[in-house]
C-alpha positions in Angstrom: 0.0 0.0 0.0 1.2 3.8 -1.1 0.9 5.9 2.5 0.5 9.2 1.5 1.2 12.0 3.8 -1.3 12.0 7.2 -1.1 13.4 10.6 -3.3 14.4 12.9 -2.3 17.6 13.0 -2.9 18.4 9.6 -4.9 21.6 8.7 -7.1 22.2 6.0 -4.5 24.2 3.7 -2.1 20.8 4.1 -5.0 18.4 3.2 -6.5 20.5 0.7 -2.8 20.9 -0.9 -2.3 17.3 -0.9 -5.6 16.4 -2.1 -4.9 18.6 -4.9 -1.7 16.7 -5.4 -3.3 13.5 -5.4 -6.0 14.4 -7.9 -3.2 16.2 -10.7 -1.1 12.9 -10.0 -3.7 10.4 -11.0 -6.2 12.8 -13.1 -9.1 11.7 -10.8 -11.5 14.1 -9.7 -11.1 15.5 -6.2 -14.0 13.6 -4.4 -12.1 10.1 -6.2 -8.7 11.8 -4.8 -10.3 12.2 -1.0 -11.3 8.7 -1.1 -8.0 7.9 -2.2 -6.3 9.8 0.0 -8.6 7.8 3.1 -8.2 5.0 1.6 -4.8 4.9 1.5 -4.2 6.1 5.0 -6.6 3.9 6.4 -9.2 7.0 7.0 -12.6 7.0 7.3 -14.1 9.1 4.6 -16.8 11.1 7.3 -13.7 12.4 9.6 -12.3 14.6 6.8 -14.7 16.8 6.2 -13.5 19.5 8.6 -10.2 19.4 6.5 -11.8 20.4 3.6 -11.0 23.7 2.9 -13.5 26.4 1.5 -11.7 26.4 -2.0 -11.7 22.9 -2.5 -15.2 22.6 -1.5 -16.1 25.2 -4.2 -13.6 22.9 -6.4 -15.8 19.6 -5.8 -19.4 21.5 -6.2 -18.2 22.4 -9.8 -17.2 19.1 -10.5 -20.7 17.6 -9.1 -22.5 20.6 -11.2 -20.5 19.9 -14.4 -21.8 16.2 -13.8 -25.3 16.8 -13.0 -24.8 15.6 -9.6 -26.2 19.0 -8.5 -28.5 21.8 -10.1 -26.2 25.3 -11.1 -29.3 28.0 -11.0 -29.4 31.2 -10.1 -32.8 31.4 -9.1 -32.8 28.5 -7.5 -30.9 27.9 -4.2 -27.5 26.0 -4.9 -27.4 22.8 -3.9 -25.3 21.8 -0.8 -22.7 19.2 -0.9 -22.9 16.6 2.0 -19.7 17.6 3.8 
């Protein structure tokens, strides 16, 4: 197994950064590059979401919007992504 870089003392610039990383490295989307990254560091997926950084959470709603996953209107209020 490939242990990526994990500690608990890891802020959200670090694990967004790396997440990033992750994603560029293996042209996944970010969502597939979290689950990765827990994956690989034997994380569960729900502890992570407080490391999620605003800009990266803006990063995975446009990927979900580009792929339908949620509704991009206006009018409408945005749809909010479960983390």
């Amino acid at each position: 197994m490939n242990k990526l870089w994990y500690n608990e003392s890891m802020n959200s610039k670090e694990f967004s950064l790396k997440i990033e990383s992750v994603s560029k490295q293996k042209r996944c989307s970010y969502m597939d590059a979290i689950l990765e990254f827990c994956k690989d560091n034997d994380l569960d997926p729900g502890t992570v979401g407080n490391l999620i950084s605003k800009s990266l959470k803006e990063k995975i709603k446009a990927e979900a919007v580009n792929l339908k996953l949620l509704k991009n209107s206006s009018a409408a209020p945005q749809g909010k992504l479960p983390i």
